[in-house]
N, C-alpha and C positions, 0 to 999 in steps of 0.2 A: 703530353701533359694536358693538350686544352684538348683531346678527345678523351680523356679518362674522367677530365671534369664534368665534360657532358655527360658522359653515362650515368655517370651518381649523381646529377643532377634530375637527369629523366628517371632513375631509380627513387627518388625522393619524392616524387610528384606522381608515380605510378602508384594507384592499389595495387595489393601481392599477397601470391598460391606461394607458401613457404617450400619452394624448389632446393634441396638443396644442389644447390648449382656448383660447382668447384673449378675455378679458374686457373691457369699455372702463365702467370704475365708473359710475355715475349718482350721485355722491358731492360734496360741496364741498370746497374744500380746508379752513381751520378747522381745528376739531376731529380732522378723517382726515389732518394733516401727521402726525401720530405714525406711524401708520400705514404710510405709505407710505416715513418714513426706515425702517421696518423692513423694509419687501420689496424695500428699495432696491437689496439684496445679489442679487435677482434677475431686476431690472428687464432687458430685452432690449436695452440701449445696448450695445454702441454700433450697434446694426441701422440702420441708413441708411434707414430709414421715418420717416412724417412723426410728430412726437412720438415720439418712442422711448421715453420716458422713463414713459410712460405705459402699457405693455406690460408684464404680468408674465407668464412662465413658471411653473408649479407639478406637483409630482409628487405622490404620496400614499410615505405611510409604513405601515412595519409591525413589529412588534417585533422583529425580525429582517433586517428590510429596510431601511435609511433611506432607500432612495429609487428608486421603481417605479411604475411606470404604473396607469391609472385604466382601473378594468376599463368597455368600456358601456354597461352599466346603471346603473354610478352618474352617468356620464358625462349620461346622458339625467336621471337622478334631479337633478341640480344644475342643468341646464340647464330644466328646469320648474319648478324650486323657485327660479330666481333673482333675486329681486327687487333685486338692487345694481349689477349691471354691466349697460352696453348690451348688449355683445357676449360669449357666450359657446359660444366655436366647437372643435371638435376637429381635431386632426390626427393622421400616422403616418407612419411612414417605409415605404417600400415599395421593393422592387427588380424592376424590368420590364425582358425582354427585348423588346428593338425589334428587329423584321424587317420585309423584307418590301419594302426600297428599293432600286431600281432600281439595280446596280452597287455594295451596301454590303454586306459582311454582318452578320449579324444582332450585336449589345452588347446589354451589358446597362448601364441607365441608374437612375440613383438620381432614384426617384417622392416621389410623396407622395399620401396620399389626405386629403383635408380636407373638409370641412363646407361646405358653398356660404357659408355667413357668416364661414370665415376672413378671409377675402380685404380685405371692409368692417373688420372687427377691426384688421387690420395696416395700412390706412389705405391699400395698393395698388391704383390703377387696371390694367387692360392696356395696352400701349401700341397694339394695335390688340387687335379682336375684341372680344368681352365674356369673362366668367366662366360658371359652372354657378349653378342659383338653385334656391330651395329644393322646386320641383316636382320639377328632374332630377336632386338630390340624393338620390332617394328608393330602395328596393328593386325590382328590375325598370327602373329608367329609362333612360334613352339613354345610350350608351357614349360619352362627352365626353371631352378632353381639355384643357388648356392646356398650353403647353410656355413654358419660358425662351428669353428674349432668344439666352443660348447657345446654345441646339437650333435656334434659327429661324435664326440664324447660320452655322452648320457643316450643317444639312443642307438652308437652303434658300437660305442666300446671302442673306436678309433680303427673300424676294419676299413682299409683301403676299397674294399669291393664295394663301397657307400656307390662311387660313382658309377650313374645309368640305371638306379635303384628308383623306384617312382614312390614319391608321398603324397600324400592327399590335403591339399591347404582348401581350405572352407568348399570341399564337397567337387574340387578338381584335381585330376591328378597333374603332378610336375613331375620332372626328370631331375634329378640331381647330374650338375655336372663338375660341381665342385665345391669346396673345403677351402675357407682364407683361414689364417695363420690367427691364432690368439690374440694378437694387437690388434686385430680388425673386429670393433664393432660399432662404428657412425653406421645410419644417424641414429643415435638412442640404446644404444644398447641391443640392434637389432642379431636377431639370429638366425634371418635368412632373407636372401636379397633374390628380389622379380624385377624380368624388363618392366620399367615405367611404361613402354609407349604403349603395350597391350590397353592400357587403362585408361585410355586418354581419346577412346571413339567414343565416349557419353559425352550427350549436352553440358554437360556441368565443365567438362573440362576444357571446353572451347569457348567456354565465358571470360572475360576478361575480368568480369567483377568476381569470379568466383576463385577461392585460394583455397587448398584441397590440403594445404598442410607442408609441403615441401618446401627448401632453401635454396638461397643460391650464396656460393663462396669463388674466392679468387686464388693463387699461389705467384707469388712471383719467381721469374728466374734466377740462374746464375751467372745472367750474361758479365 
């Protein structure tokens, strides 16, 4: 209890890169029912993932700001310091133009760039292919992609052979390695998710003042 106060107390007092971060508590219920009717107000229901109820979103404040993104350093800072939640993952919202398809031209598609442990956080398999892990989630790693149910839809008619297909997001190619299930589309309606960590050797993202757009949330357990 008085180390989860501390956190959202230093989450209060930190400027914040809107991470979204996804926690899943290692907590019982008991004593932590107070608790969670308090974050109730921003639990991720009604998200059509499995326990929903167990999902929080969270921003950082600032005396000026009530309510801004978590720069990544702190992002990293919480995510080694965390000893309460299973899962503590980031995300951001991203805009990528797609070229490069035989007879299309080129849109621009609302991305996301997430953490390889999103994905386990929000309780979402693929419906084919797998995910990004936390090797290829790294700086320098292999250009991956996953796209929504939608994307694999419209631009491939729902042919399984999508996966190991390369598309071209703002003028580089990715490898498609997989297809999440139509209930998957945090943060925003996106319709294709990149390791976060490729994006995060620019100066801007090693600023603590700087918030780049992404969240952090929490889930609790079923202990």
């Amino acid at each position: 209890m008085n180390n989860l106060r501390l956190a959202l107390r230093q989450l209060r007092k930190s400027p914040g890169f809107t991470a979204v971060a996804v926690l899943t508590l290692a907590l019982g219920i008991g004593a932590n029912t107070a608790i969670f009717s308090v974050v109730n107000a921003v639990l991720l229901r009604p998200l059509p993932y499995p326990d929903p109820d167990r999902l929080i979103v969270f921003n950082q404040t600032h005396t000026r700001i009530p309510n801004i993104s978590v720069s990544f350093p702190d992002y990293q800072d919480y995510r080694r310091d965390n000893t309460l939640f299973e899962h503590l993952a980031a995300s951001g919202q991203w805009s990528y133009s797609l070229s490069g398809l035989e007879g299309r031209d080129a849109e621009q598609i609302a991305g996301a760039i997430v953490t390889a442990n999103f994905f386990k956080a929000v309780g979402i398999e693929p419906q084919i292919g797998r995910t990004f892990n936390d090797e290829e989630d790294r700086v320098g790693g292999p250009r991956l992609v996953v796209i929504s149910d939608k994307l694999w839809q419209r631009l491939f008619q729902r042919d399984r052979n999508v996966l190991g297909k390369t598309l071209t997001f703002g003028g580089e190619p990715y490898t498609v390695i997989g297809v999440m299930p139509p209930q998957m589309f945090s943060p925003q309606q996106a319709d294709a998710w990149f390791p976060l960590m490729p994006h995060t050797d620019g100066e801007g993202y090693q600023s603590r003042g700087n918030h780049p757009g992404s969240r952090a949330g929490a889930a609790s357990s079923r202990a």
